[in-house]
VEXNUPA-520715 format. One line per field, with one value per residue (C-alpha): z, y, x; residue number from 0. Coordinates in nm, 3 decimals. Example, Ala and Ser with C-alpha at 12.3 -4.5 7.8 and 13.67 -1.06 7.14 Angstrom:
BEGIN
w <- (0.780 | 0.714)
v <- (-0.450 | -0.106)
u <- (1.230 | 1.367)
pos <- (0 | 1)
//
This chain:
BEGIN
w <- (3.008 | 2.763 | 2.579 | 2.463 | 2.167 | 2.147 | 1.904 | 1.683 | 1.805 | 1.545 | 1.380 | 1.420 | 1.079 | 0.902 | 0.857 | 0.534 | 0.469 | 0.563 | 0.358 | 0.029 | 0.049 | 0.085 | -0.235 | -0.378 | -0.423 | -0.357 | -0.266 | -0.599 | -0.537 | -0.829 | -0.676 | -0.379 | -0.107 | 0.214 | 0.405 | 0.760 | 0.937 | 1.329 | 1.324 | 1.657 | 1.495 | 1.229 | 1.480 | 1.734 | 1.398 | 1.385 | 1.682 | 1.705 | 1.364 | 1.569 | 1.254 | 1.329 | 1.225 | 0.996 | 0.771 | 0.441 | 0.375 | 0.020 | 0.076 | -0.146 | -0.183 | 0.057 | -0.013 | 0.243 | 0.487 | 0.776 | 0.746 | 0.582 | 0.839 | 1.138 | 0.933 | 0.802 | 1.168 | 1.248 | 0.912 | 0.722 | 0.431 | 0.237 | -0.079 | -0.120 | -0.472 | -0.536 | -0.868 | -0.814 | -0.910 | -0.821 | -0.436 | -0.504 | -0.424 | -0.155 | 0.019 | -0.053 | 0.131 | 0.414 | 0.410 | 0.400 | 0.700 | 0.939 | 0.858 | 0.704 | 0.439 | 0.443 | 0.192 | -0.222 | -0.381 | -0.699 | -0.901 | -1.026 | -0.992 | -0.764 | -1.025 | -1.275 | -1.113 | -1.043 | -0.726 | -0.756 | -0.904 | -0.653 | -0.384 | -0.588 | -0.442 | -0.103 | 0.053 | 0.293 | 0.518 | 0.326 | 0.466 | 0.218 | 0.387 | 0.278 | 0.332 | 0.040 | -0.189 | -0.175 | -0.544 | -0.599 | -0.265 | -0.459 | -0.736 | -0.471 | -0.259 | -0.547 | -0.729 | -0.347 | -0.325 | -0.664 | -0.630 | -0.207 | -0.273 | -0.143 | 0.109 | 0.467 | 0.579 | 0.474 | 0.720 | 0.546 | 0.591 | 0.446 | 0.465 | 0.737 | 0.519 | 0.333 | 0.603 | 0.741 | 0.395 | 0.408 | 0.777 | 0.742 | 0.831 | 0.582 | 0.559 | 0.669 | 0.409 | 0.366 | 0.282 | -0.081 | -0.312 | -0.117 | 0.195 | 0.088 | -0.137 | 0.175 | 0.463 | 0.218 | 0.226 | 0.544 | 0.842 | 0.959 | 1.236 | 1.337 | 1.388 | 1.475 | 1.438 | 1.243 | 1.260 | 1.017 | 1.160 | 1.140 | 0.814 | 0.526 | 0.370 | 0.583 | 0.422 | 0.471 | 0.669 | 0.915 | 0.842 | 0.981 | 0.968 | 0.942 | 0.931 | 0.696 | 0.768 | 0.454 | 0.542 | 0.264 | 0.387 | 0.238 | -0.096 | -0.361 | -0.736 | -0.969 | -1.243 | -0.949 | -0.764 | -1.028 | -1.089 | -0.713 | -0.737 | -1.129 | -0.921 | -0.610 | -0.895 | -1.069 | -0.766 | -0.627 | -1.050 | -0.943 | -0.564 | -0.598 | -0.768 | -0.681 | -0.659 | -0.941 | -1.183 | -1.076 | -1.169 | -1.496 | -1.586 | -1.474 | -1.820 | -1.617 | -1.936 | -1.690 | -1.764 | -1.527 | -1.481 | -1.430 | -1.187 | -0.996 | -1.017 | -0.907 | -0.616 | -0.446 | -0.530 | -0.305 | -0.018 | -0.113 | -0.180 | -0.529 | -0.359 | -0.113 | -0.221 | -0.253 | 0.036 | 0.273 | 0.167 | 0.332 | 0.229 | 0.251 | 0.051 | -0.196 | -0.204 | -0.217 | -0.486 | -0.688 | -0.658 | -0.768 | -1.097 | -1.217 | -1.174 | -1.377 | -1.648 | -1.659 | -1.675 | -1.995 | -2.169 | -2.156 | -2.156)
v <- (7.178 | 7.262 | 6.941 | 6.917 | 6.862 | 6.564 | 6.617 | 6.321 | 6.163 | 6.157 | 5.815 | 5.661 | 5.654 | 5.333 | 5.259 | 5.306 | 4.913 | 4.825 | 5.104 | 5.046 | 4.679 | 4.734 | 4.963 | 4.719 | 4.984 | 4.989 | 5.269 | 5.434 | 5.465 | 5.678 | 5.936 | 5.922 | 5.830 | 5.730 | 5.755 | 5.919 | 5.629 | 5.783 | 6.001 | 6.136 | 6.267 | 6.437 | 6.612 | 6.729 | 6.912 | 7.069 | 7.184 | 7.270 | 7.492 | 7.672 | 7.645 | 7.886 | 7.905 | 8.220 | 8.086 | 7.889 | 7.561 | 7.468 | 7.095 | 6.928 | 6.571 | 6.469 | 6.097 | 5.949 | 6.221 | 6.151 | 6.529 | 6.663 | 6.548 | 6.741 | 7.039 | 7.057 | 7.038 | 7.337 | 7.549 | 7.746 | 7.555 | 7.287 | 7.282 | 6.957 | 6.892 | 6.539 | 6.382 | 6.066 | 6.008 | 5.646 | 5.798 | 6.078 | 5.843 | 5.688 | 6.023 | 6.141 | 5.841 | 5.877 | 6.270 | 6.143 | 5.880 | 6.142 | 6.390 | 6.661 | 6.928 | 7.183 | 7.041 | 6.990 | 6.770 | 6.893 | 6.657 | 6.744 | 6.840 | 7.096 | 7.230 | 7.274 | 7.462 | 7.853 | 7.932 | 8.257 | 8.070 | 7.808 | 8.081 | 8.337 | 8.347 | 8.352 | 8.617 | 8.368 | 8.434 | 8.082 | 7.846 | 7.588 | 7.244 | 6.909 | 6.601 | 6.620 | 6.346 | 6.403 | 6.409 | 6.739 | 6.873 | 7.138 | 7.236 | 7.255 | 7.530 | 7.757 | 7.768 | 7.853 | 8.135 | 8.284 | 8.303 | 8.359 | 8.647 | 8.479 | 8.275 | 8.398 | 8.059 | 7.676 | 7.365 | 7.154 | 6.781 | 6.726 | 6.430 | 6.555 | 6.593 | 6.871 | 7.003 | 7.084 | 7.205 | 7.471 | 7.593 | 7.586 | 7.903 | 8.039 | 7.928 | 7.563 | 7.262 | 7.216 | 7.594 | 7.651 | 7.781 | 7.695 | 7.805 | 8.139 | 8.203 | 8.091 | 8.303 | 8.669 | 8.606 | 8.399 | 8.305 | 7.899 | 7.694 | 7.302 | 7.239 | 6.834 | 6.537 | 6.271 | 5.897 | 5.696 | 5.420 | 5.659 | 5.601 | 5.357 | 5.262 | 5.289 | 5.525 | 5.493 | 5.843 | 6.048 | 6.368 | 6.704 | 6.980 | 7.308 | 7.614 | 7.901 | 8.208 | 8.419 | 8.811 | 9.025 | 9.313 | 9.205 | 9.174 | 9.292 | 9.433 | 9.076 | 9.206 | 9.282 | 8.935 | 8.726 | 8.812 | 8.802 | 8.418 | 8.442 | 8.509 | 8.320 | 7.991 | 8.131 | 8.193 | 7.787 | 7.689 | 7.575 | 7.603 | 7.515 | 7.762 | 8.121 | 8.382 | 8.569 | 8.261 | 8.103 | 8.434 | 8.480 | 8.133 | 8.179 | 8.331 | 8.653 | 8.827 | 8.934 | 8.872 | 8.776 | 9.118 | 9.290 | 9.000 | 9.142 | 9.457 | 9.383 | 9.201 | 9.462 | 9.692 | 9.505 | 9.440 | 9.065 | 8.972 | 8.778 | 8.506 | 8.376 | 8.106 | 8.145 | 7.923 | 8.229 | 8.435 | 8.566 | 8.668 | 9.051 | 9.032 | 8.835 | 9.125 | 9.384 | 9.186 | 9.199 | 9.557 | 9.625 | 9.333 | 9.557 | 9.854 | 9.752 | 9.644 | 9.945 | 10.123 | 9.885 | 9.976 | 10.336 | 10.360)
u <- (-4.879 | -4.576 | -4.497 | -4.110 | -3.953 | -3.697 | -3.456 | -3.345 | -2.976 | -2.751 | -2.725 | -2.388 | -2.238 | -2.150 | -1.769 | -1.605 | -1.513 | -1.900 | -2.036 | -1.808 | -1.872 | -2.230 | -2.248 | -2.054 | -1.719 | -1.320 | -1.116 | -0.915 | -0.569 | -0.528 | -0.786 | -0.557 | -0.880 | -0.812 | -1.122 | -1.126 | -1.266 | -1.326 | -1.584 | -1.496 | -1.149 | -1.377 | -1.596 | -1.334 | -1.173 | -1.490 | -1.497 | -1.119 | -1.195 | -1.481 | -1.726 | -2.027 | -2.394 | -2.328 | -2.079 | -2.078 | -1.869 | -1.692 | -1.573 | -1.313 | -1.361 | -1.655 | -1.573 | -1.802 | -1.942 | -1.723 | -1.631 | -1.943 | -2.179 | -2.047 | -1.920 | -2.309 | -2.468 | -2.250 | -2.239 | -2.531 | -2.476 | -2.202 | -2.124 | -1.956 | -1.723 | -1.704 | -1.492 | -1.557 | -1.982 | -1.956 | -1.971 | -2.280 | -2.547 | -2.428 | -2.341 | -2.703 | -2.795 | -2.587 | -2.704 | -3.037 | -2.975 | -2.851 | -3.128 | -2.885 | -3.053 | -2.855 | -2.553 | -2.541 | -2.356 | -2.195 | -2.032 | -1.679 | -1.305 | -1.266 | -0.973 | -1.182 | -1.456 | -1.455 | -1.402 | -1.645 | -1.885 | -1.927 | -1.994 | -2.112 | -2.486 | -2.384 | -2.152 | -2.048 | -1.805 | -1.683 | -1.451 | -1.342 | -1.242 | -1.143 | -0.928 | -0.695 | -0.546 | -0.172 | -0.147 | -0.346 | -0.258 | -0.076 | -0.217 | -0.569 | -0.344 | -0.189 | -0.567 | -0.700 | -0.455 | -0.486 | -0.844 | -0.897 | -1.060 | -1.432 | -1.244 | -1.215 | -1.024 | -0.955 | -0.983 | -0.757 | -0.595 | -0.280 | 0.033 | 0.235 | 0.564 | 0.337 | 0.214 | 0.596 | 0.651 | 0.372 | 0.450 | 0.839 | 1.033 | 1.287 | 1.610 | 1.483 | 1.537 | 1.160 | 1.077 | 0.976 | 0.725 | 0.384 | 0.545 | 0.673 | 0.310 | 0.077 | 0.308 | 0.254 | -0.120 | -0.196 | -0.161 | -0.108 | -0.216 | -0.211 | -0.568 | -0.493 | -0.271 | -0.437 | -0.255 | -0.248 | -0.460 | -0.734 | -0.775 | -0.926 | -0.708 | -0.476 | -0.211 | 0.171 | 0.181 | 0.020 | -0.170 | -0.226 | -0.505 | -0.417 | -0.623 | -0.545 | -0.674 | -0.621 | -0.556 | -0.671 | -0.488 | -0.186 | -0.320 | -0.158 | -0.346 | -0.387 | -0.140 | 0.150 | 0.059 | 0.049 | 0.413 | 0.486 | 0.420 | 0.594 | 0.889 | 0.840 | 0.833 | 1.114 | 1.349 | 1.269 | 1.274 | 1.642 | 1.663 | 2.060 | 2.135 | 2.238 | 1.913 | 2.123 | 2.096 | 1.803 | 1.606 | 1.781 | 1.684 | 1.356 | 1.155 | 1.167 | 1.320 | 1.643 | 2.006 | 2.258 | 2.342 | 1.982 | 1.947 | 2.218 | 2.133 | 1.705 | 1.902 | 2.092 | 1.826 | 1.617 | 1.902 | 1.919 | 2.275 | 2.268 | 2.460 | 2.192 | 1.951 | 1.551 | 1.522 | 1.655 | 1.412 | 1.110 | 0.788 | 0.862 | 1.148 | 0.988 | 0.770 | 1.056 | 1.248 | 0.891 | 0.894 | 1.219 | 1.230 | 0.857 | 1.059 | 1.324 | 1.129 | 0.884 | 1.250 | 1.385 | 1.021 | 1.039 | 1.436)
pos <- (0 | 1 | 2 | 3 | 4 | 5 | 6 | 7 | 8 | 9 | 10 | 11 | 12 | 13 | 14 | 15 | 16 | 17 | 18 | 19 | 20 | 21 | 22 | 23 | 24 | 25 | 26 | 27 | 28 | 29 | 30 | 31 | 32 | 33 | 34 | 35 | 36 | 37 | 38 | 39 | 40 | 41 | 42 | 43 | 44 | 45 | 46 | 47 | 48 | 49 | 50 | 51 | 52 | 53 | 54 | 55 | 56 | 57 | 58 | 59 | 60 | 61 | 62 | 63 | 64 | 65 | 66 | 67 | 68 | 69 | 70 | 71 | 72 | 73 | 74 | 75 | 76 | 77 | 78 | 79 | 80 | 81 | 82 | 83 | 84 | 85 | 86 | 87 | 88 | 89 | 90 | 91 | 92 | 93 | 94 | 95 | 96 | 97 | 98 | 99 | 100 | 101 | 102 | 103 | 104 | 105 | 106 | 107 | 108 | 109 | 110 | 111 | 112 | 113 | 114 | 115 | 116 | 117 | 118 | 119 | 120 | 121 | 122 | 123 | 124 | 125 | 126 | 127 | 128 | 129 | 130 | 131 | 132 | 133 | 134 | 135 | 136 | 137 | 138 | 139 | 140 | 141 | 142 | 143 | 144 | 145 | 146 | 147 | 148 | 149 | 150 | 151 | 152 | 153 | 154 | 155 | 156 | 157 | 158 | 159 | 160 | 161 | 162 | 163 | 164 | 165 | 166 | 167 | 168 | 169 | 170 | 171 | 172 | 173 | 174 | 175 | 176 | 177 | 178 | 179 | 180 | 181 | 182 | 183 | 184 | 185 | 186 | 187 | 188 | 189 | 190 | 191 | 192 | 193 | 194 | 195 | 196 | 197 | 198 | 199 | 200 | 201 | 202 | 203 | 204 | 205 | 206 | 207 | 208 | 209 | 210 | 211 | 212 | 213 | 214 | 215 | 216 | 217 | 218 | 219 | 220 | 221 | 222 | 223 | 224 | 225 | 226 | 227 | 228 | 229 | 230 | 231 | 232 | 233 | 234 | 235 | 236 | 237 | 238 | 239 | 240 | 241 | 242 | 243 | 244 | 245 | 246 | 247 | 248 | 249 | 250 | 251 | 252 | 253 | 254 | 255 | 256 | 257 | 258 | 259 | 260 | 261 | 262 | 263 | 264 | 265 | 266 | 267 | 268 | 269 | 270 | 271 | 272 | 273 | 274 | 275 | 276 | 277 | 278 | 279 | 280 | 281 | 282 | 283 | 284 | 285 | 286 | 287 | 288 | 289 | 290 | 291 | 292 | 293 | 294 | 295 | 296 | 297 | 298)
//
């Protein structure tokens, strides 16, 4: 007679204000953390994101576990960045708890690690996910686009107002830099809403999860990206202002004039502002402002 197997249930996990007090800890306001504090919110995201057996996970900020737990039943593997060490052992514990083996802590800021050489043993497909402090929210996107190139998609939570900011079409108020960088290289969608009272602490604002799915298609060679987003920063540098000045104040080495003339060459009319803009003329204006310099250095 075939015996069966029971599989363990998954222990409930403890909630944040309980397990802080416990360790004897307090949220850092300075770190920005705001604990997801509904587990069920954290595992319908999961599901939502469709995370499969095959691929690899690069978390940002694992505070707790209430998002590293269910993406580690689903994923191969986690790789979870922490900054703050004062939370390591008690995630191991929690890990430990809920019978999860598949996910390593590494201790440090995500900004200051590699991104090839956190998932340079594994060819993935990686998907890096997180629940981001609204101070590095940023700075965490640009570094993820400059260096995608191991990165088939991000499962990311964000404050709503960014959120809008990233997913904005041109010629809206809230279109600018992030929006016009993510929209040439990606493609966004609203994964969930996230209230506020989900949350501890409980933050002023909601959030939002989008997904990013990164097409590497539309990639262009480093050298001529890295001044695609020299000029994306340059043409929001001074959003008020006129594309014409805004790029000839922008340490672009162009004069009024040349900035003009890169302009029209690129059927932009020097009047309109970088918030009009779309990705593909950003892309046709970056053409045309290399041209004209490779001109000036043989000329």
């Amino acid at each position: 007679m075939a015996i069966a197997l029971l599989t363990p249930t998954p222990l409930p996990m403890t909630a944040p204000r309980i397990l802080l007090k416990a360790w004897n800890l307090r949220a850092r306001h300075r770190l920005g953390q705001n604990f997801l504090a509904d587990t069920g919110v954290a595992q319908r995201i999961v599901a939502r994101a469709g995370i499969g057996t095959h691929e690899a996970v690069l978390e940002i900020g694992p505070g707790l576990g209430a998002l590293t737990i269910p993406l580690a039943r689903r994923a191969k593997q986690v790789r979870a960045v922490e900054k703050d060490t004062r939370l390591i052992n008690l995630l191991k514990a929690e890990l430990l708890a809920q019978g999860i083996t598949n996910t390593e802590i590494i201790p440090g800021d995500f900004l200051d690690l590699p991104l090839n050489q956190l998932t340079a043993d594994d060819p993935g497909p990686w998907v890096v996910a997180g629940n981001l402090p609204y101070n590095i929210s940023s700075q965490v996107l640009v570094r993820l686009v400059e260096s995608r190139v191991p990165v088939a998609r991000a499962l990311l939570m964000f404050q709503t107002e960014l959120a809008r900011r990233m997913t904005a079409a041109p010629g809206s108020r809230q279109y600018g830099r992030l929006s016009a960088m993510l929209q040439y290289c990606c493609d966004l969608s609203t994964i969930a809403h996230v209230d506020a009272t989900r949350f501890f602490p409980r933050p002023k604002v909601s959030s939002q999860v989008l997904e990013i799915k990164f097409d590497h298609t539309r990639r262009l060679p480093q050298e001529e990206e890295s001044h695609l987003f020299r000029v994306i920063k340059a043409a929001f540098g001074q959003r008020r202002k006129t594309l014409k000045n805004a790029l000839s104040a922008g340490n672009l080495n162009l004069s009024r004039d040349a900035a003009a003339q890169v302009l029209t060459a690129a059927g932009i009319q020097p009047i309109r502002r970088a918030e009009t803009l779309s990705a593909d003329e950003f892309l046709a204006l970056n053409h045309e402002i290399r041209s004209y310099a490779a001109t000036m250095q043989t000329g």
